[in-house]
C-alpha angles and dihedrals in degrees: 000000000000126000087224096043083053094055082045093048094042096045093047090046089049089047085050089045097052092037087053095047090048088053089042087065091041113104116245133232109311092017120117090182081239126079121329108263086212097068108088097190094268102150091256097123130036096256085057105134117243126238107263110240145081121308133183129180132146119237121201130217136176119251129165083274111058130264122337137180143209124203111217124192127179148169122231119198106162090341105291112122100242096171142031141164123170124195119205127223118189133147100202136075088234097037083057108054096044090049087046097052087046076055101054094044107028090083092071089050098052118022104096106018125106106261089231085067113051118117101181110187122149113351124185092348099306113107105173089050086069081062104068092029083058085041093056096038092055093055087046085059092050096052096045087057092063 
């Protein structure tokens, strides 16, 4: 083969190549390359929206002490957590105060944010507390999807 013809023959397979990979990224027939026009907002993926409202559960976590629970209760309105309170109740001194210092701080972590977002971890120096508050938000986002 020809030098010439293999220049020919390499330059005409890259410009497949690059041709097949921009295709590749096109959408196809029905795709807008957005959302799906097909998905109503059901619940059935988890950007699904949640139902605007109040909502309360309790959520349980272990501590040194036995089991303890929080009561959460908060208001959705597009997502965004507007509203919280959380009643300890716990048994134990202990139990008490640490529930008492994740209820003086958890508003300034959650007011505000969308509810698909928290990570609540240690607040105000109580870290099993957050056990029983992401116990208790996951049941609430459960119930806002119904």
């Amino acid at each position: 083969m020809k030098t010439s013809t293999k220049k020919n023959t390499v330059a005409t397979l890259a410009a497949l190549t690059l041709l097949g990979s921009v295709a590749g990224c096109a959408p196809t027939t029905g795709e807008t390359g957005g959302t799906d026009p097909a998905d109503t907002g059901t619940g059935t993926s988890n950007d699904a929206p949640y139902t605007d409202g109040e909502y309360s559960a309790s959520g349980s976590y272990q501590s040194p002490h036995g089991t303890e629970t929080v009561d959460v209760t908060l208001t959705l309105e597009g997502d965004k957590i507007t509203a919280l309170e959380v009643v300890g109740q716990g048994d134990n001194p202990d139990s008490k105060r640490y529930q008492g210092e994740f209820i003086s701080g958890i508003q300034a972590e959650v007011v505000g944010k969308d509810i698909d977002d928290l990570s609540v971890d240690r607040v105000a120096g109580s870290s099993l507390t957050s056990g029983g508050f992401n116990d208790a938000i996951e049941q609430i986002k459960a119930d806002a999807l119904a």
